[in-house]
C-alpha positions, 0 to 999 in steps of 0.5 A: 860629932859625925852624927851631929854632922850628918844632922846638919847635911840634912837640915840645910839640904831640907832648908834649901828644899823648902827655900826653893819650893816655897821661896825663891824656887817660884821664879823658877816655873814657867806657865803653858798659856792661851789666849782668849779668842773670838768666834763661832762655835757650834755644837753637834751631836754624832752619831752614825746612820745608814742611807736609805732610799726614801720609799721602798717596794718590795715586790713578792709572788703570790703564787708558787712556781718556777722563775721562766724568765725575766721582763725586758728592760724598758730602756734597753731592749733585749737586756733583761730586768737587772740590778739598777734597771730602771722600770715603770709602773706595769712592766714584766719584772718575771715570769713564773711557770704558768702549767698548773694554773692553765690547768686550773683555768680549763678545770673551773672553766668545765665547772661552769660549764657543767654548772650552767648546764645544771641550771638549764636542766633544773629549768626544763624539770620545773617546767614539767612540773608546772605543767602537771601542776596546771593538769591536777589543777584543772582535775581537782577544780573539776572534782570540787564541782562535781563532788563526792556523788555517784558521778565521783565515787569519795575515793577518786575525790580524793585522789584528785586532791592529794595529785594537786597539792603534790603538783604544788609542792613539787613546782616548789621543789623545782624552783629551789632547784632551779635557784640552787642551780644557779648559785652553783653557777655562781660558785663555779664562776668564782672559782674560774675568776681565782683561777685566772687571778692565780695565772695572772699572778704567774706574770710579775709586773711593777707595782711603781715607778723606780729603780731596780734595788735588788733581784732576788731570784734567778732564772730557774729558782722555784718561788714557794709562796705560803704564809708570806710571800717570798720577796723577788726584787726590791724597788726604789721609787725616788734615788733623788730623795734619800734618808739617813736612818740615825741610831742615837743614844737616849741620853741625846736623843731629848736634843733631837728635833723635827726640822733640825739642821744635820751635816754628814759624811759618807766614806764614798766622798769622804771630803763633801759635806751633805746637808739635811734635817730631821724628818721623824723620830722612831718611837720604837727604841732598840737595846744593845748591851744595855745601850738604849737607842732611838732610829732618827730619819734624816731627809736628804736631797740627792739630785746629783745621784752621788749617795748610794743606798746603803751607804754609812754616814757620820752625821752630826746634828746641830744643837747650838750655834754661837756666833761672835762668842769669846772662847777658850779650850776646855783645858784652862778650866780645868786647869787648878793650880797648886797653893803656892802657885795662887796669889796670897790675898787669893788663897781660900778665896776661890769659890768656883775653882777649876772645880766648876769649869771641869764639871761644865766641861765634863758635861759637854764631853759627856755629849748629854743635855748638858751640851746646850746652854747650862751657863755654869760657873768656872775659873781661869787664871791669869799671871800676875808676876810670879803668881796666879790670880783667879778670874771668875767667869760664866761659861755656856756651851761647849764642843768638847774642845772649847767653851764660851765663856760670858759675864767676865771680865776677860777680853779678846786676846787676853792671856789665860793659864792652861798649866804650869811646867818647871824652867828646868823643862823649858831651857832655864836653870834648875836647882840642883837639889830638884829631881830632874823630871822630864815633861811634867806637867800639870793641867793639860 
């Protein structure tokens, strides 16, 4: 008996179980809902940046020495060239230590000097020459006349004509020493004009007109310059034209586009807004921790002054702009009811589901190509008395919070389920036999 007892307990407690979970339990649940709104949505990519002047010089030595001291800033007199100086293009930006190469001047100097004086002298000596050349000439023509006789014995003929062939060679002689003293002179020269360059170089002057970015040395700091040339101070040419240089991701970066239009924010200003568009996209891609990533250039105008280099931006770019859309939050497709929550003659019936509106959700969250108009299809659910019934609808693009919704049958204002949650949790009465769950919930 007692076990034929405890049989009938269980059976009518599991009777009153499924009574409430199927039957007349369903007046029971409550439904989160939202409404469907009209409006605009925009639909961005972010990423970050850093803000970079537009055009850079770096201004280097060519030359090796001791920094003496540094130019005279050209709008404050007596105050020398220092961060944000503004300078025009040929001012004294240093002065390096100019002994060794004053030496080098005086040295090539005396070299085409001497070299000059070569020259001279090689001209005096062929100018000998040709004169013995003219008196072995008259000789042999002489010579020739007269002939081997008794006047001119063989031997003295012959003499007359080997003196005149060598006077010939040897004016010959005297001309290339004369031109070889002369490109000597050449020579020097060209070591005299790379020895005032190098001394020239001693004088660091402003390749352009700008601002100031960074000093590199100090007064007293030697500068070794060899394969590359050591970079003393940075200048920018225009503070009023910036860049934002943008590392995107490569699942994002087929979205990106010269001309595009971007927002950003930089934490200096955190409640400004700045405006630019796309200038180039850097073919040469980076990889970190496997993360493939591509350097956007962002113009910028910067009248006011208020970006300062260097400065880091959170940039949003525009893909996608709807205007006058109807839009619900991302959470009502996701949201899939449970079976006995779905109207009868809808059970089995659904071909799309929470199923396709998560996918398309998904893919916008994922902030990939899937962000731009995809025109998927997804579900919704509307009450219909104690029941749920699907409405089938093309949904477009999406910012992660909310997606447009198109070809349905939903209007302005209409009331879409985003989950369900039992009265019990709302205020109402449970029955007694249903675990008392705190906060559950199903969809989001």
């Amino acid at each position: 008996m007692k076990k034929a007892l405890v049989l009938l307990v269980l059976l009518a407690a599991g009777g009153v179980g499924l009574w409430y979970r199927y039957g007349g339990g369903d007046a029971a649940v409550a439904f989160r809902t939202t409404t469907v709104t009209r409006g605009d949505l925009l639909v961005t990519i972010s990423a970050t940046g850093t803000v970079e002047p537009e055009e850079l010089v770096d201004v280097g030595a060519q030359v090796a020495g001791r920094i003496l001291e540094f130019g005279k800033d050209p709008n404050n007199s007596g105050r020398p060239i220092d961060y944000g100086s503004v300078v025009e293009q040929g001012t004294i930006l240093a002065l390096i230590d100019t002994s060794v190469y004053e030496s080098d001047v005086q040295h090539a100097t005396a070299q085409v000097e001497q070299a000059e004086a070569n020259v001279q002298r090689a001209q005096a000596d062929l100018g000998q020459m040709k004169a013995k050349l003219r008196q072995a000439e008259q000789n042999w023509k002489r010579a020739k006349e007269l002939g081997p006789s008794r006047a001119l014995s063989a031997t003295d003929y012959d003499s007359y004509e080997a003196a005149y062939q060598t006077a010939v060679a040897t004016v010959a002689v005297g001309d290339a020493t004369v031109v070889q003293a002369q490109k000597t002179v050449l020579q020097a020269k060209a070591v005299l004009d790379r020895a005032k360059t190098n001394l020239s170089y001693c004088t660091i002057k402003s390749p352009v007109k700008g601002v100031i970015v960074d000093r590199r040395v100090n007064i007293g700091q030697t500068v070794v310059a060899s394969l590359n040339a050591p970079s003393l101070f940075l200048i920018a040419k225009d503070l009023r034209k910036m860049q934002v240089w943008v590392a995107v991701n490569e699942t994002d970066i087929g979205s990106i586009y010269p001309g595009q239009p971007v927002t950003f924010t930089v934490d200096a200003f955190p409640d400004e807004i700045f405006y630019g568009s796309v200038g180039k996209i850097r073919l040469n891609a980076s990889m970190t921790q496997n993360v493939v990533t591509y350097t956007v250039e962002v113009n910028t105008d910067n009248k006011d002054g208020k970006l300062l280099p260097y400065l880091t931006a959170n940039v949003e770019f525009e893909v996608a702009h709807c205007r006058d859309v109807l839009l619900v939050p991302n959470g009502a497709l996701r949201y899939t009811p449970p079976q006995h929550l779905i109207a009868p003659d809808a059970r089995g019936k659904i071909l799309g589901g929470g199923a396709a509106g998560a996918a398309s959700t998904q893919a916008g969250e994922s902030g990939g190509p899937e962000s731009r108009p995809a025109q998927k299809a997804g579900t919704l659910w509307v009450q219909d008395g104690r029941f749920l019934r699907p409405v089938d609808v093309r949904v477009g693009l999406t910012d992660m919070i909310v997606t447009t919704i198109e070809d349905g049958v939903l209007e302005e204002g209409d009331v879409v389920v985003v989950g369900e949650m039992e009265e019990g949790q709302v205020g109402g009465a449970a029955s007694p036999f249903a675990p008392q769950v705190i906060g559950r919930r199903r969809g989001v």
